[in-house]
matplotlib code that plots the C-alpha trace (Angstrom):
import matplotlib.pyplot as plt

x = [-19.4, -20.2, -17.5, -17.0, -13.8, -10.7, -9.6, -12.1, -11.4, -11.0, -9.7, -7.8, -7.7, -4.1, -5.1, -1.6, -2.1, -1.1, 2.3, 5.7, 6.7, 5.6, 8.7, 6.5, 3.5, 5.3, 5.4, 1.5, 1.9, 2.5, -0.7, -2.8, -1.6, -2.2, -6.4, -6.4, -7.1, -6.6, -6.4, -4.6, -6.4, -4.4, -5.9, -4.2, -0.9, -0.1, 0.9, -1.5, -3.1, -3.4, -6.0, -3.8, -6.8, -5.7, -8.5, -7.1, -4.7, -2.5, 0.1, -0.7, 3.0, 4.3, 4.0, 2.9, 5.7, 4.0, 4.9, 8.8, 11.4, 12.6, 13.8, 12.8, 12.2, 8.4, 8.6, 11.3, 8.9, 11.0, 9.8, 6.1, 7.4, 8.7, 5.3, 4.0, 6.2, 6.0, 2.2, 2.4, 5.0, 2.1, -0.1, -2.0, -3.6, -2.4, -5.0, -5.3, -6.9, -8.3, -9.4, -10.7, -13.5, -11.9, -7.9, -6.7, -7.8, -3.9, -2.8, -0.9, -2.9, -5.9, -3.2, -1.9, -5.0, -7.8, -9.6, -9.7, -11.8, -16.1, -16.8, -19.4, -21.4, -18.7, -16.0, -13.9, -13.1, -15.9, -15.6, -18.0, -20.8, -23.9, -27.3, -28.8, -32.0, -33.7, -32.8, -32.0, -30.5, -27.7, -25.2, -21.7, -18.9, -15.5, -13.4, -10.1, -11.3, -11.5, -14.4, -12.8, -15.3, -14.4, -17.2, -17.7, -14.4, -13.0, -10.0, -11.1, -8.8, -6.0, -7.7, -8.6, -5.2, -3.5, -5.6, -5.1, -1.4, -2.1, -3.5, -0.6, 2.1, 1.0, 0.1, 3.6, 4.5, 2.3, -1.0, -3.7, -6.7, -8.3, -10.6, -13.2, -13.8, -17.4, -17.0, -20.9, -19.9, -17.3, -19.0, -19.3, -18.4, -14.9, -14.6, -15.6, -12.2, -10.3, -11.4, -11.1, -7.3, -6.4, -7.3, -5.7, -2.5, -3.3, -6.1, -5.6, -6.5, -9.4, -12.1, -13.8, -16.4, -17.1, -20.9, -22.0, -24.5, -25.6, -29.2, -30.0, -29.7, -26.4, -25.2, -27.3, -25.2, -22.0, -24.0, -21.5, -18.5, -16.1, -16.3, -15.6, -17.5, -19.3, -19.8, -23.3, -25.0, -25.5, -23.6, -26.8, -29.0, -30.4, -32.7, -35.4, -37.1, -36.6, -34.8, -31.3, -32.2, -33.8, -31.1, -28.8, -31.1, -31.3, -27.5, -26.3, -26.8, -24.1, -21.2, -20.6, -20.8, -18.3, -19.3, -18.2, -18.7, -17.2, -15.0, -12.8, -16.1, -18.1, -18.3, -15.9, -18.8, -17.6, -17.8, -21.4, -23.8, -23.5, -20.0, -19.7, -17.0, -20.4, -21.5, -18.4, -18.2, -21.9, -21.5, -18.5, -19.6, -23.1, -21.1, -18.6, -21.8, -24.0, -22.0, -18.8, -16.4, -15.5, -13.6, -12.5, -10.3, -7.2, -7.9, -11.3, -9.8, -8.5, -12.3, -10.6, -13.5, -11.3, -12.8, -10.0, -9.1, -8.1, -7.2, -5.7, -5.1, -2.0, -0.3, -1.4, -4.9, -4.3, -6.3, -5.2, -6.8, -10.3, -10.0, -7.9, -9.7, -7.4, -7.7, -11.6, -11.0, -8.8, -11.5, -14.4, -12.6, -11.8, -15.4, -16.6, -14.0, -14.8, -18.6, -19.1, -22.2, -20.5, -18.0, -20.3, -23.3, -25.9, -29.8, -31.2, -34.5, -36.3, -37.9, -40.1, -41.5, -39.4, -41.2, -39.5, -36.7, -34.6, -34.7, -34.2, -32.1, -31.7, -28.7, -29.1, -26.6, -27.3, -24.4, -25.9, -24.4, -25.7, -28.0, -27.0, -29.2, -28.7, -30.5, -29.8, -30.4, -31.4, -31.3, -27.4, -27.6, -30.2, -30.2, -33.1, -34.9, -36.3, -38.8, -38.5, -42.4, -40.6, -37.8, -38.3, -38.6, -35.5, -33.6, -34.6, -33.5, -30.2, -27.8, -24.7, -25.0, -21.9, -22.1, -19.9, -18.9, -17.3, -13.7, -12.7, -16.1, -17.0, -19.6, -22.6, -26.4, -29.0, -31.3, -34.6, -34.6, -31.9, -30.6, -28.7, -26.1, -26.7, -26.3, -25.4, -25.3, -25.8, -25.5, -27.2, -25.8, -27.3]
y = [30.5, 27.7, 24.8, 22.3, 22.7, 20.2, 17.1, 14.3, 10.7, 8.9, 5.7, 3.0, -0.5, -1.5, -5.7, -6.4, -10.4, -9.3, -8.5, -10.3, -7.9, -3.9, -2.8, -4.0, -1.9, 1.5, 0.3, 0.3, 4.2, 5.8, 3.1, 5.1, 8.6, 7.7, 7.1, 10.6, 8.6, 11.0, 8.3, 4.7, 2.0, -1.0, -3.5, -5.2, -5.6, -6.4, -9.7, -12.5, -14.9, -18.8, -18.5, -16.1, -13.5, -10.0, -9.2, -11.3, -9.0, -10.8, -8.0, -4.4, -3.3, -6.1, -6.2, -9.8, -11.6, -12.6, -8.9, -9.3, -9.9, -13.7, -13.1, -9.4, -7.8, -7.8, -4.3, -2.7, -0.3, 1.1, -0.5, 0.7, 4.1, 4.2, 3.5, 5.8, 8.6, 7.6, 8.2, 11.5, 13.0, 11.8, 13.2, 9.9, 9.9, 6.8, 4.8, 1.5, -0.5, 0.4, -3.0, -2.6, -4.6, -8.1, -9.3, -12.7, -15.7, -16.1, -12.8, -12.4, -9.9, -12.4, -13.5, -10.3, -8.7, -11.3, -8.3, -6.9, -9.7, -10.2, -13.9, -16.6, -18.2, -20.6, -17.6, -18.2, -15.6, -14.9, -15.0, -12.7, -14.5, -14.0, -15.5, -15.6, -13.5, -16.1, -18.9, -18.4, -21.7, -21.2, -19.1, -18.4, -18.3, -16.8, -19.5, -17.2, -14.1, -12.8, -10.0, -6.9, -5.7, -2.2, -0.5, -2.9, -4.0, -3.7, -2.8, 0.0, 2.8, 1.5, -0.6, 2.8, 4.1, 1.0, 1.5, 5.5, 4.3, 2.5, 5.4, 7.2, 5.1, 4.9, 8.7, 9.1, 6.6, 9.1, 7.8, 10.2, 7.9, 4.9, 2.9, 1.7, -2.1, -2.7, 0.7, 0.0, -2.5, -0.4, 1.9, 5.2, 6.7, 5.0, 6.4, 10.3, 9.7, 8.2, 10.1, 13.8, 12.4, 11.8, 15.1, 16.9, 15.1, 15.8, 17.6, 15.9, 12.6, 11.2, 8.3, 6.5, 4.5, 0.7, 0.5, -2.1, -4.8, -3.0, -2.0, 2.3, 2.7, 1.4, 3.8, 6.7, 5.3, 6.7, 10.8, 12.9, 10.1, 12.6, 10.1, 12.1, 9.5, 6.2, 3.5, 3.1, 0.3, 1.9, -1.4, -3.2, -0.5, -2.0, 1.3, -0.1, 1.0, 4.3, 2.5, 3.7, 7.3, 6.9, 5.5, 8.5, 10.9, 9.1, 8.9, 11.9, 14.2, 12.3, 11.9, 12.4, 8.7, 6.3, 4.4, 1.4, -0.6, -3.9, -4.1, -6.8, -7.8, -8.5, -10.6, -9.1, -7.1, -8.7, -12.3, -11.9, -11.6, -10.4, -9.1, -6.8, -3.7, -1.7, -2.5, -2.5, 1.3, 1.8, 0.8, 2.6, 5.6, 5.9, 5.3, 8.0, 10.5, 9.2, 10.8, 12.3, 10.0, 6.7, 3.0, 0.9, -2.1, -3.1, -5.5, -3.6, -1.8, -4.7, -6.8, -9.1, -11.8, -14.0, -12.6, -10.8, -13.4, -11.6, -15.6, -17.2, -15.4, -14.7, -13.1, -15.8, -14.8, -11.8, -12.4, -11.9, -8.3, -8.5, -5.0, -1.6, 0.8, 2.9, 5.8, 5.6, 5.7, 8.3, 10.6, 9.6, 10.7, 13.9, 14.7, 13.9, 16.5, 19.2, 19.6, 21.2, 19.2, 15.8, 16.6, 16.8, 14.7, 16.3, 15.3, 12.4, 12.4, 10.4, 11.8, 8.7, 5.9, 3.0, 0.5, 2.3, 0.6, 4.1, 5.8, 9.8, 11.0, 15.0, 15.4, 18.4, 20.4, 20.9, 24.5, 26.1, 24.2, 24.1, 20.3, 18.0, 15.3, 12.1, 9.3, 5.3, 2.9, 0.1, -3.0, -4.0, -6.2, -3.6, -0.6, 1.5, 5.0, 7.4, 9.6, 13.3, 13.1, 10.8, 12.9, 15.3, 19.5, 19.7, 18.1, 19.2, 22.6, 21.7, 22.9, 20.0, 16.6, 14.1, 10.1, 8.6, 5.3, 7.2, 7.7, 10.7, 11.5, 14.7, 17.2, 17.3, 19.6, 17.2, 15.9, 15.2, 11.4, 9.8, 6.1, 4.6, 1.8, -1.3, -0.2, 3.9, 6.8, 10.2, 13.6, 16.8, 20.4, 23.7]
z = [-9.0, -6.3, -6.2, -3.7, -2.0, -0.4, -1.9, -3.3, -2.6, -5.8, -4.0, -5.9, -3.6, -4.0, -2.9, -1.0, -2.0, -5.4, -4.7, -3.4, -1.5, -0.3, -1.8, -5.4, -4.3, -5.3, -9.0, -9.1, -8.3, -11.4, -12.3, -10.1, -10.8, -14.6, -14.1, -12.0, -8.9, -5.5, -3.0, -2.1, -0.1, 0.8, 3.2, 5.9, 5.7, 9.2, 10.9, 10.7, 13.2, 12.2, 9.2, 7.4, 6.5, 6.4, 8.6, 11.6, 13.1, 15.0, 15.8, 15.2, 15.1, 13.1, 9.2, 7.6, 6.7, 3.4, 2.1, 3.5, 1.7, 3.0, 6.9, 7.0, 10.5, 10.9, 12.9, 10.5, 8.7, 6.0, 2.8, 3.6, 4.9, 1.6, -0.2, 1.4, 0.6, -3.2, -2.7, -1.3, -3.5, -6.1, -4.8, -3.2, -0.1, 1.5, 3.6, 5.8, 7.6, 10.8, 12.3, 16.5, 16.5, 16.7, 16.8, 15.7, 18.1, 18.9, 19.0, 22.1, 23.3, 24.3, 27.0, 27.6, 27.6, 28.6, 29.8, 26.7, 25.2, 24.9, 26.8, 25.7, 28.5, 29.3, 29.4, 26.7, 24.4, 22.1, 18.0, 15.9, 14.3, 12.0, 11.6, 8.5, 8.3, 6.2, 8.5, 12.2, 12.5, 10.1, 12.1, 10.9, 13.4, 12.9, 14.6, 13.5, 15.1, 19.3, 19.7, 21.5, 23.9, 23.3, 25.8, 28.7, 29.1, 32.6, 31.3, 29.0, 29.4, 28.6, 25.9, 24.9, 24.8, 23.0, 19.9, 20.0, 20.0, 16.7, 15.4, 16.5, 15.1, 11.8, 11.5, 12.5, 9.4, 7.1, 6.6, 6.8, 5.8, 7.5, 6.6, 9.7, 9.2, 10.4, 12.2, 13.0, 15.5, 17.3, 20.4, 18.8, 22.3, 21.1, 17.7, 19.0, 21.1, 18.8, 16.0, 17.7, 19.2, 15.7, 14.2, 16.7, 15.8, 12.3, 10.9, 7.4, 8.9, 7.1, 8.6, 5.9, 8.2, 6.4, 7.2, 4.7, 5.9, 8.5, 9.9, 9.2, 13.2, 13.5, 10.5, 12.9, 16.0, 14.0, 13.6, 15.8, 15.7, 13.2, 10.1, 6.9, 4.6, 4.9, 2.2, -0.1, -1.2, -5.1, -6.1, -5.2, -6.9, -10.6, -11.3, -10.1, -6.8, -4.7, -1.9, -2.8, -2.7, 0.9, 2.2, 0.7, 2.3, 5.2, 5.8, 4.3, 6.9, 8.7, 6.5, 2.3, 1.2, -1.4, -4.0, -5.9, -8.5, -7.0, -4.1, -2.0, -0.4, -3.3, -6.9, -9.2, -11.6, -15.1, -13.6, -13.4, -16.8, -19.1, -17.8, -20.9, -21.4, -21.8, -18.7, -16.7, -17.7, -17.5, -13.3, -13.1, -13.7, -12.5, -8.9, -10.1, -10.5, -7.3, -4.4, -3.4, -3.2, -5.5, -5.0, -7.4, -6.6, -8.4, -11.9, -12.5, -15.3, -17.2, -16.6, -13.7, -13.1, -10.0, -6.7, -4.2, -1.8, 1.7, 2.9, 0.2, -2.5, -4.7, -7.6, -9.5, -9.1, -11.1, -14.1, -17.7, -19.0, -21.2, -21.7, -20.6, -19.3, -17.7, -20.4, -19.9, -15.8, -15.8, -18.5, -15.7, -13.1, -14.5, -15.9, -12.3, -11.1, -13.3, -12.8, -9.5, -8.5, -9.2, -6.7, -3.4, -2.1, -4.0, -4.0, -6.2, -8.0, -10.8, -14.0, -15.4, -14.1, -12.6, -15.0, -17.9, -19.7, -19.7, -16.2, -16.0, -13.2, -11.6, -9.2, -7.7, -5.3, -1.7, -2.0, -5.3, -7.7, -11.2, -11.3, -13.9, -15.4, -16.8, -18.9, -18.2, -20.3, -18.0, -20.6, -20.7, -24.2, -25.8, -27.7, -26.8, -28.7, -26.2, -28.6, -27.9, -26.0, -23.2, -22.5, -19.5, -20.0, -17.7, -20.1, -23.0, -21.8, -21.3, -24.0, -23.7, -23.6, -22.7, -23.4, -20.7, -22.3, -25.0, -25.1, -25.2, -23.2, -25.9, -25.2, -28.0, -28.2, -27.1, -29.3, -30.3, -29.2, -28.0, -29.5, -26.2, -26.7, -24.2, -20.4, -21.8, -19.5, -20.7, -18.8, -19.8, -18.1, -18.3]

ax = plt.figure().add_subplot(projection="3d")
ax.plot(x, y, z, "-o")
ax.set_aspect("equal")
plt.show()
């Protein structure tokens, strides 16, 4: 029988903000371990320029204070050497940040390292911007950041070097997974050394390149760099038009891809309508059956509507629960697991129309996998019949049907016509 082999990321985003202290973070493992979760992402947790965001690095080899215990040594390690080893012995893969595109506008290193730095037309040290597409005049500029030119620096080797020695160090401390922020805006020339260096130290080290936002060229630019997965847009995806299954085949050929339902970049999904259980499920697991890998951030189990705050936020942002899902998770994770063709890439197509109010999916395996089907029910307030004429011949020779929301998530025979619940999902095997 064909199986998909090695470890599949099913990443938990541990948000450091919602903790005193690292030393708290180990608590949350047995959390993790309970919804059959594989991986750990935590996001910056290093020393912080002026504006305080986790993504403005000021020190690479300094942890932020704001996870110390009150007048903790920055560079003394131990507590988060200890997470870490709680995650492993769990069987967690732990993974951080991996942030080279920019550094904190008062890191030292802009003084240290001038040479290091991209400079506007009066040469000062450049900060990253963006112009909105719909309206070239707005641009955004992030005053708090200084943009690393990581290729035409004159300086480059040893620029080169001092990030490989990043790498380095916290291999060394034990993790084995990085996350790429806005790896699309890093040379890829960069990330081929880096990347290859890495491996060599440890060939359980794992690059998970952030590619969100970005143009299909700049996700091309990364073909060849070594990056084990990138990230999909499914989130955006409201089973509606084919563009989500050409951008999987467009990018797949690259790198497996990760899915999520929300994440610290984005609106938490139950603050927006109808921000139902039903649909908070239903989103959950159609990422959990679109590609290999899966995200979910921390407080998406218990319906958390407060979006993550990388600047200012706090324990105190944790909402109180709506619901627990963590029973739920933990069965989705394990049905995605146990069928072969759930656990890979796989191919996408539709069965009916898009105008449809129910939408027919095949995944099909690119290794010889046995395909799976499933059947959404695209109206999330709605219950919806689909009369035995409107259901496709593929799946009405399947012989086991499985209705995700459910808890435990059973196995049935398919029938005739189906009756769907608001925002269901049901797969049909062979």
């Amino acid at each position: 029988m064909v199986t998909v082999p090695g470890r599949i990321p099913l990443i938990y985003n541990l948000f450091p903000r919602y903790y005193r202290t690292i030393h708290e973070w180990c608590g949350a493992v047995s959390h993790i371990t309970e919804m059959a979760f594989t991986a750990v992402f935590v996001n910056s947790f290093n020393e912080t320029g002026c504006s305080g965001s986790l993504y403005a690095v000021k020190n690479y080899f300094r942890l932020n204070p704001l996870f110390m215990e009150s007048g903790a040594d920055g560079a003394d390690f131990a507590s988060l050497s200890q997470f870490i080893a709680a995650c492993t012995t769990s069987g967690l893969q732990p993974v951080m940040d991996l942030i080279i595109n920019h550094t904190a506008i008062d890191s030292p290193l802009v003084t240290e390292h001038g040479a290091w730095y991209k400079r506007d037309q009066s040469g000062r040290v450049a900060s990253p911007f963006a112009i909105d597409p719909g309206n070239p005049g707005a641009v955004t500029v992030w005053g708090d950041l200084a943009s690393i030119d990581n290729e035409g620096s004159s300086d480059r080797d040893a620029l080169w070097r001092y990030w490989d020695r990043v790498v380095s160090f916290y291999q060394k401390l034990g993790f084995t997974g990085f996350r790429c922020d806005a790896a699309y805006q890093v040379s890829a020339s960069l990330w081929r050394w880096l990347i290859d260096r890495a491996k060599k130290r440890n060939d359980a080290a794992t690059f998970y390149a952030e590619t969100l936002g970005c143009r299909l060229d700049q996700i091309e630019a990364l073909n060849g760099c070594g990056f084990d997965y990138l990230f999909n847009s499914v989130k955006w995806w409201h089973y509606d038009q084919s563009w989500v299954f050409d951008q999987h085949v467009a990018n797949k050929h690259i790198a497996p891809s990760i899915a999520f339902a929300e994440s610290h970049d984005t609106e938490r999904l139950a603050s927006v309508w109808p921000g139902t259980e039903a649909v908070q499920k239903s989103r959950y697991a159609f990422a959990a059956l679109f590609s290999k890998a899966l995200l979910m951030p921390a407080g998406f189990e218990y319906g958390a509507v407060t979006r993550i705050d990388v600047v200012h936020g706090t324990p105190r942002d944790i909402d109180p629960p709506q619901w627990d899902l963590t029973k739920w998770i933990a069965a989705m994770n394990r049905f995605k697991l146990s069928v072969p063709v759930l656990s890979e890439e796989g191919s996408w197509r539709p069965l009916n129309d898009y105008s449809c109010p129910y939408l027919f999916l095949e995944k099909a395996s690119d290794v010889g996998n046995k395909p799976v089907y499933l059947c959404v029910n695209k109206n999330p307030t709605a219950p919806i019949i689909v009369d035995t004429p409107m259901i496709p011949q593929e799946v009405r020779c399947c012989s086991k049907m499985h209705a995700l929301l459910d808890l435990p998530i059973g196995e049935d025979t398919v029938p005739e016509a189906l009756l769907l619940d608001p925002a269901e999902i049901v797969v049909f095997r062979e």
